[in-house]
C-alpha positions as a LaTeX table, in Angstrom:
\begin{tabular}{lrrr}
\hline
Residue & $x$ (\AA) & $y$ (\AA) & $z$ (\AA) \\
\hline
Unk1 & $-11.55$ & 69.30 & $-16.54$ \\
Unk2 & $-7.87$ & 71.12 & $-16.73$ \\
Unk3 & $-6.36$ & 70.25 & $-19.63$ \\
Unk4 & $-1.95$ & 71.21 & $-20.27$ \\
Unk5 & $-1.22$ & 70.55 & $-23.55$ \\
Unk6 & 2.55 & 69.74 & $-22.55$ \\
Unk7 & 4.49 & 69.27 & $-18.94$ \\
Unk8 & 5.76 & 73.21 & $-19.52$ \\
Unk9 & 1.86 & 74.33 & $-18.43$ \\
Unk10 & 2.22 & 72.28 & $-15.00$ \\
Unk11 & 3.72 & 74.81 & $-12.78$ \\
Unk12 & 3.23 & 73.80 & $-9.63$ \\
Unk13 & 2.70 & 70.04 & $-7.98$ \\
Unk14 & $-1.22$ & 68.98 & $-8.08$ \\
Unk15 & $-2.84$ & 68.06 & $-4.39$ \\
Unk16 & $-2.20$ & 64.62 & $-4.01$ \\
Unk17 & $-2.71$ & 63.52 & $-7.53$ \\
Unk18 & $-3.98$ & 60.00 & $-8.41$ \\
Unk19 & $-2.40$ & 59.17 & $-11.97$ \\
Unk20 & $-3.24$ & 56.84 & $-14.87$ \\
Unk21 & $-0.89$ & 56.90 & $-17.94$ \\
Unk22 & $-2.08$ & 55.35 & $-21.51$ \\
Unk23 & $-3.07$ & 55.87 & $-24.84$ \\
Unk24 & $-6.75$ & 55.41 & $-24.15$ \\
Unk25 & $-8.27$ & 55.10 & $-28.21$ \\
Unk26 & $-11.74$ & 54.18 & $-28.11$ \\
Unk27 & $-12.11$ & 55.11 & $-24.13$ \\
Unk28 & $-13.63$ & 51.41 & $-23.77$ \\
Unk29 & $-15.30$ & 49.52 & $-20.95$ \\
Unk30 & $-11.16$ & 48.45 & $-19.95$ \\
Unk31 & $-10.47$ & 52.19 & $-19.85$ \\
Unk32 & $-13.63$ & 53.10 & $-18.37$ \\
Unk33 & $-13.13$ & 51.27 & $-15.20$ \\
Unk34 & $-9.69$ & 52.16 & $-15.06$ \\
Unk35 & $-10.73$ & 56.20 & $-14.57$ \\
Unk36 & $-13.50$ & 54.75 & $-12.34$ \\
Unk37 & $-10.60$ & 53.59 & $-10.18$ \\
Unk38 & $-8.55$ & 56.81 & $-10.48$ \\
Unk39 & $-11.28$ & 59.08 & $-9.40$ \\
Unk40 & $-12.84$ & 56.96 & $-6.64$ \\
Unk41 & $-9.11$ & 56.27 & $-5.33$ \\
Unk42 & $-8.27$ & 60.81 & $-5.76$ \\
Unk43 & $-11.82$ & 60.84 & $-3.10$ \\
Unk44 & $-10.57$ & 58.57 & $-1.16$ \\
Unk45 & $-7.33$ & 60.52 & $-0.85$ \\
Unk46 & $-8.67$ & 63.93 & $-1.06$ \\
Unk47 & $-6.67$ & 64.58 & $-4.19$ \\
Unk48 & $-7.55$ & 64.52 & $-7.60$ \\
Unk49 & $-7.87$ & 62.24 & $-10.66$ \\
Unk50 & $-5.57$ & 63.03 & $-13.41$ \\
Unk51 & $-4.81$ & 61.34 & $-17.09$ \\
Unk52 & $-1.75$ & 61.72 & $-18.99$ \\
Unk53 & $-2.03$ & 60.80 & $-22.76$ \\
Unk54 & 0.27 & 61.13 & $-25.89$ \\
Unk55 & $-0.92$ & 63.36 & $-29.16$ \\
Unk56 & 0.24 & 61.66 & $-31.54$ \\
Unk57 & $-0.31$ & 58.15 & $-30.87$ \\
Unk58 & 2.99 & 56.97 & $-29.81$ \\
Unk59 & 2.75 & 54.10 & $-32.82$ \\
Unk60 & 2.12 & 56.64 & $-35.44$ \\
Unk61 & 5.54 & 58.89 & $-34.39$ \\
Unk62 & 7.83 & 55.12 & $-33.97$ \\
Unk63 & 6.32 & 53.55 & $-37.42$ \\
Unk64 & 5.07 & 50.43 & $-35.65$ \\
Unk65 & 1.83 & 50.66 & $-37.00$ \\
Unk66 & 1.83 & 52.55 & $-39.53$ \\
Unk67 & $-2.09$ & 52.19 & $-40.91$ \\
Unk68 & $-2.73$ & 52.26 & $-37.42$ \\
Unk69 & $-6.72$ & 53.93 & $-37.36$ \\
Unk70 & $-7.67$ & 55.67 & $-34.76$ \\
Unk71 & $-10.97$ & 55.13 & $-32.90$ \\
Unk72 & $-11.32$ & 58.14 & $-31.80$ \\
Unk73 & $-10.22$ & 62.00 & $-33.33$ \\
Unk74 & $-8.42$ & 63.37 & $-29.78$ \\
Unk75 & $-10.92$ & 65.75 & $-29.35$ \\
Unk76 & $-13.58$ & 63.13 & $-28.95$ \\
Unk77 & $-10.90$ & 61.44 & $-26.67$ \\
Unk78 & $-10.23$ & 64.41 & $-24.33$ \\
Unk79 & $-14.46$ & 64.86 & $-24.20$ \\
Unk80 & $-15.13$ & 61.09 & $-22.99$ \\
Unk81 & $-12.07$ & 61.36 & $-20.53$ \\
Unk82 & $-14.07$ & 64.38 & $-19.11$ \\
Unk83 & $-17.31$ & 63.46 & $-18.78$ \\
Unk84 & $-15.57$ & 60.34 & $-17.16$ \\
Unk85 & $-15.33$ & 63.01 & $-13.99$ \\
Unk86 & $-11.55$ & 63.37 & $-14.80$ \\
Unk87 & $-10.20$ & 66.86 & $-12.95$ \\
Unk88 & $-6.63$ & 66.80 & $-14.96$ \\
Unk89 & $-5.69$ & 65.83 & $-18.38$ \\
Unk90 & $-1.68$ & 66.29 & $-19.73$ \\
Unk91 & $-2.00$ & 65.20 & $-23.43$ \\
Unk92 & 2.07 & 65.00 & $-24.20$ \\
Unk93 & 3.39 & 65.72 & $-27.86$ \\
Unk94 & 5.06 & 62.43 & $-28.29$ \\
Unk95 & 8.00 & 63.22 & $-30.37$ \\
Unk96 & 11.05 & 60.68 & $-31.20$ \\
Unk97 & 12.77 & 62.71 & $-28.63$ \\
Unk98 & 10.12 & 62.15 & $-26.22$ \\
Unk99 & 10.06 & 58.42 & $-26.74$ \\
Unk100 & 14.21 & 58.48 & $-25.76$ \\
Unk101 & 13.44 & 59.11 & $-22.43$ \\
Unk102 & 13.77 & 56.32 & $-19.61$ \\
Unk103 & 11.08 & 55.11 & $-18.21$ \\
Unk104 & 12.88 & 56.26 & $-14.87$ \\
Unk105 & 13.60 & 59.55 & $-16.11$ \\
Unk106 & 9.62 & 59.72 & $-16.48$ \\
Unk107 & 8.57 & 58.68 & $-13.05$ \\
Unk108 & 11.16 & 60.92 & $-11.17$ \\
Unk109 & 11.35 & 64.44 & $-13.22$ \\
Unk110 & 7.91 & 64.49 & $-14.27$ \\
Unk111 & 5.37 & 62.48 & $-12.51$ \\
Unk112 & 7.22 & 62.90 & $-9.23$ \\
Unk113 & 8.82 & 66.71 & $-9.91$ \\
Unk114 & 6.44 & 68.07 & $-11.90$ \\
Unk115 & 2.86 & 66.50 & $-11.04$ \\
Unk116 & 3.21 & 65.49 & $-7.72$ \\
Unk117 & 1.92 & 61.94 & $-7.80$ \\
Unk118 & 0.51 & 59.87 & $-4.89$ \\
Unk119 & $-1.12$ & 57.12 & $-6.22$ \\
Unk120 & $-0.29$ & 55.44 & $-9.91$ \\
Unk121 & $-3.10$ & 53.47 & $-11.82$ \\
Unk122 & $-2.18$ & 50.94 & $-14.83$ \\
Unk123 & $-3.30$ & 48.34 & $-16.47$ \\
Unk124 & $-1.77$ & 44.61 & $-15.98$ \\
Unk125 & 0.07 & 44.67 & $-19.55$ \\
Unk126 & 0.92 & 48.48 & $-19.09$ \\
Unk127 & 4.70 & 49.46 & $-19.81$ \\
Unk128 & 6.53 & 52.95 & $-20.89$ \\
Unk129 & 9.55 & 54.54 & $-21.55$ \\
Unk130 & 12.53 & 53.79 & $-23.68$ \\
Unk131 & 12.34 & 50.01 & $-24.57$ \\
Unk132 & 9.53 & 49.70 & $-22.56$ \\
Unk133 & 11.23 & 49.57 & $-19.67$ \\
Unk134 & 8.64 & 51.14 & $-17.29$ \\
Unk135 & 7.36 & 47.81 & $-15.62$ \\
Unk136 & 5.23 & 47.17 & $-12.67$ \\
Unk137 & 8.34 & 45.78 & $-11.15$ \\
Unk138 & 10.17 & 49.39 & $-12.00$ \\
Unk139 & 7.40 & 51.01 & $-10.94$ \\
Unk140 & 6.90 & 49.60 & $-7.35$ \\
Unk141 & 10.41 & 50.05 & $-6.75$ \\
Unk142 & 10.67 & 53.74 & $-7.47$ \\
Unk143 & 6.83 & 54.13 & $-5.39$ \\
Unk144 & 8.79 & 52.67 & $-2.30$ \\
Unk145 & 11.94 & 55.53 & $-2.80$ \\
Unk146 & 9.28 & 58.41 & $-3.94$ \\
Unk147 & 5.93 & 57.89 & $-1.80$ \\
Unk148 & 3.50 & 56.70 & $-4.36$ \\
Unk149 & 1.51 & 53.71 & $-4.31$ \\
Unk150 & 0.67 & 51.36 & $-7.50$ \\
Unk151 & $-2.40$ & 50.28 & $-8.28$ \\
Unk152 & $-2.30$ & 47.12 & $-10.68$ \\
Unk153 & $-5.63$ & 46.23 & $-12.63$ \\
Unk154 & $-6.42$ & 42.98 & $-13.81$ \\
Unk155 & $-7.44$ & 42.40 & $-17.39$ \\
Unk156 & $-11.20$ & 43.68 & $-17.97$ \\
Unk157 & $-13.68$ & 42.06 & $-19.39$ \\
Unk158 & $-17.72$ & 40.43 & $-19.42$ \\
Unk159 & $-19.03$ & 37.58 & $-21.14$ \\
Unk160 & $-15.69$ & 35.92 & $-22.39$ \\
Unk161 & $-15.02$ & 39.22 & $-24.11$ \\
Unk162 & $-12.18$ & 41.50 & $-23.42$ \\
Unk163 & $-12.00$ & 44.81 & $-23.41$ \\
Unk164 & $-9.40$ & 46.14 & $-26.30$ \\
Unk165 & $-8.78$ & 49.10 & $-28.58$ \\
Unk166 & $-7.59$ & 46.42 & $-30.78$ \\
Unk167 & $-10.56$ & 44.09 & $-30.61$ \\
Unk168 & $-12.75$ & 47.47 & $-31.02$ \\
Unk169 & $-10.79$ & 48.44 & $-33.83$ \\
Unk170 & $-11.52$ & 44.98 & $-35.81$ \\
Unk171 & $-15.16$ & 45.07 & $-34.73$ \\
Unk172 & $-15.72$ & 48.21 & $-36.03$ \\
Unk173 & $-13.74$ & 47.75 & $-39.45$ \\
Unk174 & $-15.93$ & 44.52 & $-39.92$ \\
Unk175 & $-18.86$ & 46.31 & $-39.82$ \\
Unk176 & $-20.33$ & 45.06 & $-36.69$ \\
Unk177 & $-21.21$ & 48.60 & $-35.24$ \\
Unk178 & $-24.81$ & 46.82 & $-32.69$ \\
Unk179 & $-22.04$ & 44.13 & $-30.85$ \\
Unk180 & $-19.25$ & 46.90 & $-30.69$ \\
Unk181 & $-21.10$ & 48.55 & $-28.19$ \\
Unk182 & $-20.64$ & 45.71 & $-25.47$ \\
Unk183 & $-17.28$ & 46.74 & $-25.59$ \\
Unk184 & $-17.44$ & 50.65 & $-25.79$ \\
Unk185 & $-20.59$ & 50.67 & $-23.54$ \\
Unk186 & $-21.94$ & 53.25 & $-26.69$ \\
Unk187 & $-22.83$ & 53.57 & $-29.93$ \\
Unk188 & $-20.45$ & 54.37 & $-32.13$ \\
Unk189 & $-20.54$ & 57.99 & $-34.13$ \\
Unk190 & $-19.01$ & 60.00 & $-35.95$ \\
Unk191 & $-19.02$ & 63.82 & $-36.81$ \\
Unk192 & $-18.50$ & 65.97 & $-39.71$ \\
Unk193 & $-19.43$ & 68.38 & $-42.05$ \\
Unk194 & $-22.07$ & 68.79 & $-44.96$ \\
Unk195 & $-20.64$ & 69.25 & $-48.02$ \\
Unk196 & $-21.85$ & 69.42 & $-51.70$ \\
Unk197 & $-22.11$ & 65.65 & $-53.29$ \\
Unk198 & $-23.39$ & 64.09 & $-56.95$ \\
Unk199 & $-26.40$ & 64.92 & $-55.68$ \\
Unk200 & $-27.68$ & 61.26 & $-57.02$ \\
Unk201 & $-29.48$ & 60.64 & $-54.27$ \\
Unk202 & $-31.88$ & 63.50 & $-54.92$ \\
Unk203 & $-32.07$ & 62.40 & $-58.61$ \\
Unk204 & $-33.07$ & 58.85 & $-57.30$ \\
Unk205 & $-35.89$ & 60.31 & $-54.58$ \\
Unk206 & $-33.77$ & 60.14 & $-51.48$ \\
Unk207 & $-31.96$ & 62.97 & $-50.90$ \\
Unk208 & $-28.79$ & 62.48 & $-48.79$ \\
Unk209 & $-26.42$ & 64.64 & $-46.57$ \\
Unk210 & $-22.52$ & 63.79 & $-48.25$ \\
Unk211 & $-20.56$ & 64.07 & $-44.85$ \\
Unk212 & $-16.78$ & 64.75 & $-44.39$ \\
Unk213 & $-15.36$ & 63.48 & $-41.06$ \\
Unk214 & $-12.10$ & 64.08 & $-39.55$ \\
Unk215 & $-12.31$ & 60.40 & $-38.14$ \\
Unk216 & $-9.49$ & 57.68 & $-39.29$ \\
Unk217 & $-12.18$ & 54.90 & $-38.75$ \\
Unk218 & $-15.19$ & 54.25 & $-40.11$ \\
Unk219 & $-16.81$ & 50.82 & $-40.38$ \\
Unk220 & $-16.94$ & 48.48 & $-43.23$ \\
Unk221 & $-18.50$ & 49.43 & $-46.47$ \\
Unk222 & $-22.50$ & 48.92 & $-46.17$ \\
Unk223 & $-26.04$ & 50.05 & $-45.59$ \\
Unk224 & $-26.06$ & 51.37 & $-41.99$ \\
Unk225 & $-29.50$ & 52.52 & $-39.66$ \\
Unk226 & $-28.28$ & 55.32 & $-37.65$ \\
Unk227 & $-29.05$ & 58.07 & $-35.39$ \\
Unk228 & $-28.39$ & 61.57 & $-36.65$ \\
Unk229 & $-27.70$ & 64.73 & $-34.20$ \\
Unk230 & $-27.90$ & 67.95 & $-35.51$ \\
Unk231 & $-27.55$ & 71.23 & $-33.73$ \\
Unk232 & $-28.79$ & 68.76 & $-30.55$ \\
Unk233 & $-32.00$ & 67.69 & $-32.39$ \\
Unk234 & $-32.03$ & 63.74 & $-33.04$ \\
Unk235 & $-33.58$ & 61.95 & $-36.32$ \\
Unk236 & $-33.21$ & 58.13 & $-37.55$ \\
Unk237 & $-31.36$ & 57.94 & $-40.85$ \\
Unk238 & $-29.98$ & 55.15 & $-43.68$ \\
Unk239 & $-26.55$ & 55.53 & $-44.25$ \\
Unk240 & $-24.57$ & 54.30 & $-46.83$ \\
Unk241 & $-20.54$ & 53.80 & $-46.88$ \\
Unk242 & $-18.58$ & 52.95 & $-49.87$ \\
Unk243 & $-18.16$ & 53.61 & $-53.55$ \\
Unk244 & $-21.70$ & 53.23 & $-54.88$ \\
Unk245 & $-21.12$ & 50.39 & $-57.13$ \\
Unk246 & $-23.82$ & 51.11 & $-59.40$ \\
Unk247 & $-22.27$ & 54.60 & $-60.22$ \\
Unk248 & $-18.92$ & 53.31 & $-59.94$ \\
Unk249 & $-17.40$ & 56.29 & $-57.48$ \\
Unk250 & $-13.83$ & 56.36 & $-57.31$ \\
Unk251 & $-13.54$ & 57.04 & $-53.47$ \\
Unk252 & $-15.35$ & 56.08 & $-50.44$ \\
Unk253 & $-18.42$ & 58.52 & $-49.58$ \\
Unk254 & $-20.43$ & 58.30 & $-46.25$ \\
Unk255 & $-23.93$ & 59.76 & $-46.91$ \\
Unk256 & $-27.21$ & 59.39 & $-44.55$ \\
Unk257 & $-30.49$ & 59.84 & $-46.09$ \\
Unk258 & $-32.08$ & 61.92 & $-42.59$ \\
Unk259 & $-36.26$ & 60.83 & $-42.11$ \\
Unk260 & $-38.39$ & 63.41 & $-41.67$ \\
Unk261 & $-36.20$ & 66.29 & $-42.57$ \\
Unk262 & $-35.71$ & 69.01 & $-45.52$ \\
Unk263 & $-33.64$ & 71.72 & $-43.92$ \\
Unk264 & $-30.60$ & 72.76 & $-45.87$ \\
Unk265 & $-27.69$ & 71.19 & $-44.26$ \\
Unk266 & $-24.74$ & 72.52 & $-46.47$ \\
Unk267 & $-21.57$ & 73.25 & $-44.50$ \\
Unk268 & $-23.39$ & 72.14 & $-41.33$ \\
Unk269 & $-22.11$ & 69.75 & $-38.69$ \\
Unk270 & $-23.81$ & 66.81 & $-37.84$ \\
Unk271 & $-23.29$ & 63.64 & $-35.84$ \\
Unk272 & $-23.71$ & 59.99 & $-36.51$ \\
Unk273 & $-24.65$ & 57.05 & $-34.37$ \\
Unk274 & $-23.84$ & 53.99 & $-35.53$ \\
Unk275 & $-26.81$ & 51.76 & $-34.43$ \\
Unk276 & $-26.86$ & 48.15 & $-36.80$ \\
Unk277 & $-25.56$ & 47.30 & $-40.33$ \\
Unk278 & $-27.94$ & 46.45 & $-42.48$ \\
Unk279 & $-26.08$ & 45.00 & $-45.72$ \\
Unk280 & $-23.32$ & 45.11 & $-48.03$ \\
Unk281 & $-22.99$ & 47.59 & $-50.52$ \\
Unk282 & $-23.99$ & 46.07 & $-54.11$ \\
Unk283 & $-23.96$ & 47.06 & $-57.93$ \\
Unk284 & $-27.53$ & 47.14 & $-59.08$ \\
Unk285 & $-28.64$ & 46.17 & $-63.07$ \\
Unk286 & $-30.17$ & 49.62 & $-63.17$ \\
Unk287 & $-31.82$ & 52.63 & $-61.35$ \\
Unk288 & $-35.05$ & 51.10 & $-60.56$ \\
Unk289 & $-33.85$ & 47.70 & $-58.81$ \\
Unk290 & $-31.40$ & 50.45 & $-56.74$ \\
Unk291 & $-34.47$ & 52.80 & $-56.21$ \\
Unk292 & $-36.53$ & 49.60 & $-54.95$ \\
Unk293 & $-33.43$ & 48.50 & $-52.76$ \\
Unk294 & $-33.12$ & 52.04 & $-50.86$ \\
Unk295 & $-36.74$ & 52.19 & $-49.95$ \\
Unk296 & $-36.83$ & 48.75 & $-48.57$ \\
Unk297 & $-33.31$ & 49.98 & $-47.01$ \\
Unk298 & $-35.39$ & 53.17 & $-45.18$ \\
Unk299 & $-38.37$ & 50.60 & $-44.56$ \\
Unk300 & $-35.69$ & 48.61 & $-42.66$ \\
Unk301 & $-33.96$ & 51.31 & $-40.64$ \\
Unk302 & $-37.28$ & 52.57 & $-39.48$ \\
Unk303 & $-38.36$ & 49.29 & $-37.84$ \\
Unk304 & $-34.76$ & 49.06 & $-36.35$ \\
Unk305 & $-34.63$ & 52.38 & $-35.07$ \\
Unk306 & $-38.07$ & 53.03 & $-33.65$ \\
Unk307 & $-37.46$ & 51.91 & $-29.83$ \\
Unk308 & $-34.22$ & 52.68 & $-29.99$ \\
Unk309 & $-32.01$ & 55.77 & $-28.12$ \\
Unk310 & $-28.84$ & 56.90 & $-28.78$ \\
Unk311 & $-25.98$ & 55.85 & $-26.30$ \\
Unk312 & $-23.51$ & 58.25 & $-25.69$ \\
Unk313 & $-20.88$ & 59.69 & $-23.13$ \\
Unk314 & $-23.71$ & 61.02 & $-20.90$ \\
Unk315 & $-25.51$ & 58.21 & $-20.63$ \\
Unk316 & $-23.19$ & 55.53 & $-20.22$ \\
Unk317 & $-20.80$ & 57.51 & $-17.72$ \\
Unk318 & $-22.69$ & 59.17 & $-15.19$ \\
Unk319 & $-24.37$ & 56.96 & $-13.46$ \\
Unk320 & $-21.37$ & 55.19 & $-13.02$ \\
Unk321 & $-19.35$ & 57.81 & $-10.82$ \\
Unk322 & $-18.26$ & 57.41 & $-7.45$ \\
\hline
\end{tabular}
């Protein structure tokens, strides 16, 4: 995948570009089938498939939302738009400036004059542009003047449950990290780095790996069982989010006691997979009932974690392509 990091890198019209325009946080099922549509209508075509995205997050630069989490970091974003077989990605700095522009203004100087487009591909509740003013109905209009086509998807879904970055968002904050996946089609992880902790869990008999992440959301406070990738080797872990009650920490701390493993991991990155939330945190009487609690904690994860394989980009894309 080409990737411009502003309309300035584009200097020449793409060959019969088919275009989708969002935010895409959390690449879900909704956005998923969206790109599936994009690339299978470039093929049909004999163009290519192209996304353009906004870094930052449009509601983070107008103060809509502003404790708006992000699913993803926009790295992880840019790698699941390209292993959804993507050729193009235009990831716009979304300035106040930006945001000024009419929606027409958009469609003519820089879809039109600068990419080239052929064939547009939104979702039903899509809109852009100052005041939101970029509607289907704007949209078809300017398509008839310019050449492109618009391609109108209906709300996604399966099961009664729509696909949402919002309804993601709130599983995923409540802790339910096993039903999230029906709506992100993969388990959700995070990554980060090693660094040095209050080393209680080695005290206790457990040592665990104190990890740093980049990533705006994490889910709910709690005992978590969870895949672990390191340098591409997999292990099943017990993870714990929160303050550590007992202790009484002052901030929030992920750390993942990793089975079967005694390699230094200081300043090393790592990767989590979110696979089923076991409990709540709680504040134990004293270090034995806590000790008893984490090994029937690890006892637990094991059993969960057994048969299971982590879901990721590769797996849940691929065999999906056109």
């Amino acid at each position: 995948m080409i990737v411009f990091r502003n309309i300035d890198e584009i200097h020449e019209r793409l060959p019969h570009p088919v275009v989708t325009i969002g935010n895409f946080d959390g690449v879900h099922l909704g956005h998923r089938e969206i790109f599936r549509r994009v690339t299978q209508a470039a093929a049909t075509l004999g163009g290519v498939s192209m996304v353009v995205t906004f870094i930052p997050h449009p509601l983070k630069v107008l103060g809509l939302k502003r404790e708006l989490r992000l699913i993803n970091t926009y790295p992880e974003k840019e790698l699941l738009i390209e292993t959804s077989g993507i050729d193009y990605l235009l990831t716009i700095p979304f300035t106040r400036e930006f945001a000024a522009l009419s929606a027409e203004y958009f469609v003519r100087e820089i879809l039109v004059g600068k990419i080239g487009i052929k064939r547009l591909v939104i979702g039903y509740d899509y809109a852009f542009g100052k005041n939101r003013e970029g509607s289907i109905e704007l949209l078809n209009r300017l398509g008839k003047e310019l050449g492109f086509t618009v391609e109108v998807l209906e709300q996604v879904g399966h099961d009664n449950i729509v696909y949402s970055s919002t309804a993601v968002r709130k599983m995923i904050a409540e802790g339910q990290v096993r039903e999230v996946v029906k709506l992100i089609g993969r388990h959700f992880s995070l990554g980060g780095t090693v660094e040095h902790g209050k080393h209680r869990g080695k005290e206790l008999g457990f040592p665990t790996a104190n990890i740093v992440t980049e990533k705006e959301l994490v889910p709910k406070p709690g005992v978590y069982a969870v895949k672990v990738k390191i340098d591409g080797a997999e292990y099943d872990g017990a993870c714990n989010i929160g303050n550590n009650p007992t202790f009484g920490n002052e901030r929030v701390t992920i750390e993942v006691f990793i089975f079967n493993f005694t390699e230094d991991l200081y300043g090393r990155e790592l990767r989590l997979y979110f696979v089923d939330r076991i409990r709540d945190e709680r504040k134990y009487p004293d270090v034995s009932t806590l000790k008893a609690a984490i090994a029937a904690d690890i006892e637990r994860c094991r059993a969960l974690l057994a048969n299971v394989s982590i879901i990721e980009y590769h797996e849940y894309l691929d065999g999906d392509r056109p």
